[in-house]
N, C-alpha and C positions, 0 to 999 in steps of 0.2 A: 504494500500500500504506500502512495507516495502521497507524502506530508506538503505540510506549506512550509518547512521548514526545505524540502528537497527542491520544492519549485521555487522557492527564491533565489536555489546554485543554479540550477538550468535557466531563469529566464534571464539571465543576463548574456546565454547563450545566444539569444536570438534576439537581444538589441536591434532595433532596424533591422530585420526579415524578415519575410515571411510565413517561416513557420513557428508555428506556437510551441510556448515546454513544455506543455501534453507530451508535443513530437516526441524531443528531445528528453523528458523526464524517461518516456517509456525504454530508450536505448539505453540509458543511464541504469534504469531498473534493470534492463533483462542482462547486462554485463557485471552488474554488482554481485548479479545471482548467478553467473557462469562463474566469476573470477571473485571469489570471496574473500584473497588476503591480500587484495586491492580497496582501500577508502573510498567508501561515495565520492568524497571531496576529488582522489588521484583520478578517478573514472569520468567524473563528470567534466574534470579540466581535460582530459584528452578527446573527451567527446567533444569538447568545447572548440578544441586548437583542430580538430578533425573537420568538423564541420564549417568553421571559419574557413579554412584553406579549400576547400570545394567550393563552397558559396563565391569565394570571391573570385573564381574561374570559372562559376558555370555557366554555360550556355542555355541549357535543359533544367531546369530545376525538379523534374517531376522522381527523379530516384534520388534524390539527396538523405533521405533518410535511410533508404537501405545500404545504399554506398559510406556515409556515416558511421552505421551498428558494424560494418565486417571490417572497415577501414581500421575500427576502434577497436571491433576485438582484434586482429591481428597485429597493432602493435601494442594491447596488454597484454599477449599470447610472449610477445619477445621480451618485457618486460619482469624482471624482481616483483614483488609485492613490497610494500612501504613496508620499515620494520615497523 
């Protein structure tokens, strides 16, 4: 269940965009819950820095969320977990 506490980190995500942190809370959620001994906070900033970087190349906006969630898990996949 994502808090108002969770959607205060994500909607700074989506500052001037278009997509809402519904979007972005749900890819934040479903990677917390793949990658457990990574912090909400580490997960959501790389969703953050992930999506920033596609949005501000894209031409298509309509897969930015799914390109986002694998972009994201694959490099918490390469990643340590915060000690």
């Amino acid at each position: 269940m994502t808090t108002t506490e969770d959607r205060l980190v994500t909607s700074e995500l989506v500052a001037g965009q278009t997509w809402t942190p519904v979007e972005l809370d749900a890819v934040v959620s479903m990677l917390v819950t793949r990658f457990p001994g990574h912090p909400r906070e580490e997960v959501a900033s790389v969703v953050g820095e992930v999506y920033r970087g596609l949005v501000s190349n894209a031409k298509v906006t309509a897969h930015l969320i799914p390109l986002t969630f694998n972009r994201s898990r694959e490099q918490l996949a390469r990643q340590r977990p915060a000690a």
